[in-house]
Steps between C-alpha positions, in 0.01 A plus 500: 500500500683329239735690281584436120855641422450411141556734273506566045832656404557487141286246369644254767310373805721557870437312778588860673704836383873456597696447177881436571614725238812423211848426734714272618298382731259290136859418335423089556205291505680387896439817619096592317394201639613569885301815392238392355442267813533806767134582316644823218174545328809563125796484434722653219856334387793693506497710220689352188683837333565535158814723536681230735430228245625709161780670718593113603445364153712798292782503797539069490459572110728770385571463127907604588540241737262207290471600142365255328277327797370823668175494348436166595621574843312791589128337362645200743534699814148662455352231421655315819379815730170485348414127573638501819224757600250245333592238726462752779099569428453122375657381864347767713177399380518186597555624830325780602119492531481879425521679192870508346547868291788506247668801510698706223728817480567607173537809312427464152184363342601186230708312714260338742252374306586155368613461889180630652327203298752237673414667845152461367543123434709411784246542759467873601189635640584839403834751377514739675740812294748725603679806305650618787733809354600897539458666227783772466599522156542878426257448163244335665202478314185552762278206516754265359574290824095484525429362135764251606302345759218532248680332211644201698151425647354546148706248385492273786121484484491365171661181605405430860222381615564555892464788674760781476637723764692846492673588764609864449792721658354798682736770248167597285366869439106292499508152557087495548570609079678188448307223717197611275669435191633200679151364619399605086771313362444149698698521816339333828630631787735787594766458775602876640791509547802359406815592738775638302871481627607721753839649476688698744825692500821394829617858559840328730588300145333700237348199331184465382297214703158289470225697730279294727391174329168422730198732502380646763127656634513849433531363083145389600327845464602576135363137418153555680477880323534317140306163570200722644478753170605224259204269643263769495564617178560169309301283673467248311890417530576281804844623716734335729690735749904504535743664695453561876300262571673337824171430732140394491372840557718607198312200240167638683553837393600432169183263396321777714644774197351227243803237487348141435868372594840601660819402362765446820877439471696738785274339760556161423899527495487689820258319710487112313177321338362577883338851394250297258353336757485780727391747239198288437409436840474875569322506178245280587469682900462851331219350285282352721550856741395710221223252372696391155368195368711473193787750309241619257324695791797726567731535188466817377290627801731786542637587130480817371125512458446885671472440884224777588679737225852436578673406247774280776762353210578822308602871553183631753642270730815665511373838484261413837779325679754761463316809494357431887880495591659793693 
């Protein structure tokens, strides 16, 4: 039997679901095209972040140090940053055969979109957005970190023509609330979720240290639980699955919650381009066992549609797991 590992994530045709997702590993058009050629059905550039470029730009242009050209200077630096990531989509085009995703962190809504255009214009076959932030001011206003996702994607919308992605943190009260005002406001696809950093405390030195930096599979769990309400509830909004995702059965299960894509990074720094090509040959062996012509036959099979009145995503689940225990 012959197996199609095509698959429709976002408005954009894969030639199967492994996305390499935002790192290092999509910082040069070198590098996306020794991935695009170990068969990644995506890929999405390292993200460009608007805090390192203004951060940059005010540091190089500080008005005590350059009075009279700091103006100048700052617009000059972030200009500089912005067209080098230009000629990163315009030259990984030309060499990947896959789809090339921009990719943006920001955190406010006016400064992206004259930029988004240029991403627009330079090639990309999609932006994919992150607001990737804690929210832990003591007058917090609830719903004000949502309506931020909603107000940047607003705006973006007006002005782009390609699809757009989210790709959310996993630090909201109701996410499946926001993806449908997401899906209502223009967005494409939804990517759950984003990693956030990890930090960690050195009790010998009493310093404060960076966590973990790769992912590993037990993050899996909390990414299948979201992906399989979120696609039953708002199913009309396509999802890609990231975070724990460091085998084949891992991608299986997540297109199996109702993923049409995974988004891999950990994997791919610990075990080289290899795992694509190993991922999809399990892929295509677990197919033809279970009689899967195509991805459209199993995504979503088990999502949170009631299983014989189990509920297997929410609450009852936990209740009839932990009330058997002695």
């Amino acid at each position: 039997m012959t197996t199609d590992l095509t698959t429709r994530f976002a408005g954009l045709t894969l030639e199967n679901p492994i996305i390499v997702s935002s790192s290092g590993l999509t910082d040069s058009a070198e590098k996306n095209r020794k991935l695009s050629e170990a068969g990644v059905g995506a890929l999405v550039l390292k993200s460009l972040f608007e805090e390192q470029i203004l951060m940059e730009a005010y540091w190089q242009g500080d008005a005590n140090l350059y009075p009279e050209g700091s103006d100048y200077l700052v617009e000059y630096i972030r200009e500089h940053r912005l067209e080098e990531y230009l000629q990163l989509i315009r030259e990984s085009k030309l060499t990947c055969s896959c789809p090339v995703i921009a990719s943006i962190n920001c955190y406010r809504t006016s400064d992206w979109i004259d930029f988004a255009t240029r991403i627009e214009q330079a090639g990309a076959d999609a932006l994919e957005v992150n607001i990737l932030a804690l929210q832990t001011d003591l007058h917090y206003s609830y719903g004000s970190f949502e309506q931020r996702h909603i107000d940047l994607l607003a705006n973006l919308r007006k002005v782009l023509h390609i699809p757009i992605i989210m790709k959310l943190g996993n630090n909201f009260t109701n996410p499946i609330s926001l993806i449908n005002q997401l899906y209502a406001n223009g967005a494409n696809g939804v990517v759950l979720f984003n990693r956030s950093y990890r930090p960690d405390i050195n009790i010998e030195k009493l310093t404060q240290t960076a966590g973990e930096v790769f992912s590993n599979e037990s993050e899996l769990s909390e990414v299948l639980r979201w992906i399989g309400i979120a696609s039953s509830a708002v199913s009309r909004m396509d999802y890609a699955a990231s975070g724990g995702i460091h085998s084949a059965e891992g991608m299986i299960k997540a297109i199996l919650a109702g993923a049409s894509a995974v988004e891999i990074c950990s994997a791919l720094y610990l075990h080289s381009s290899s795992f694509i090509g190993q991922c999809l040959q399990f892929l295509r062996g677990w197919m033809e066992r279970q009689g899967m012509k195509n991805i459209a036959q199993f995504k979503g099979l088990l999502n949170n549609r009631d299983l014989k009145g189990i509920n297997t995503f929410e609450r009852v689940q936990f209740l009839k797991y932990f009330s058997s225990r002695k």
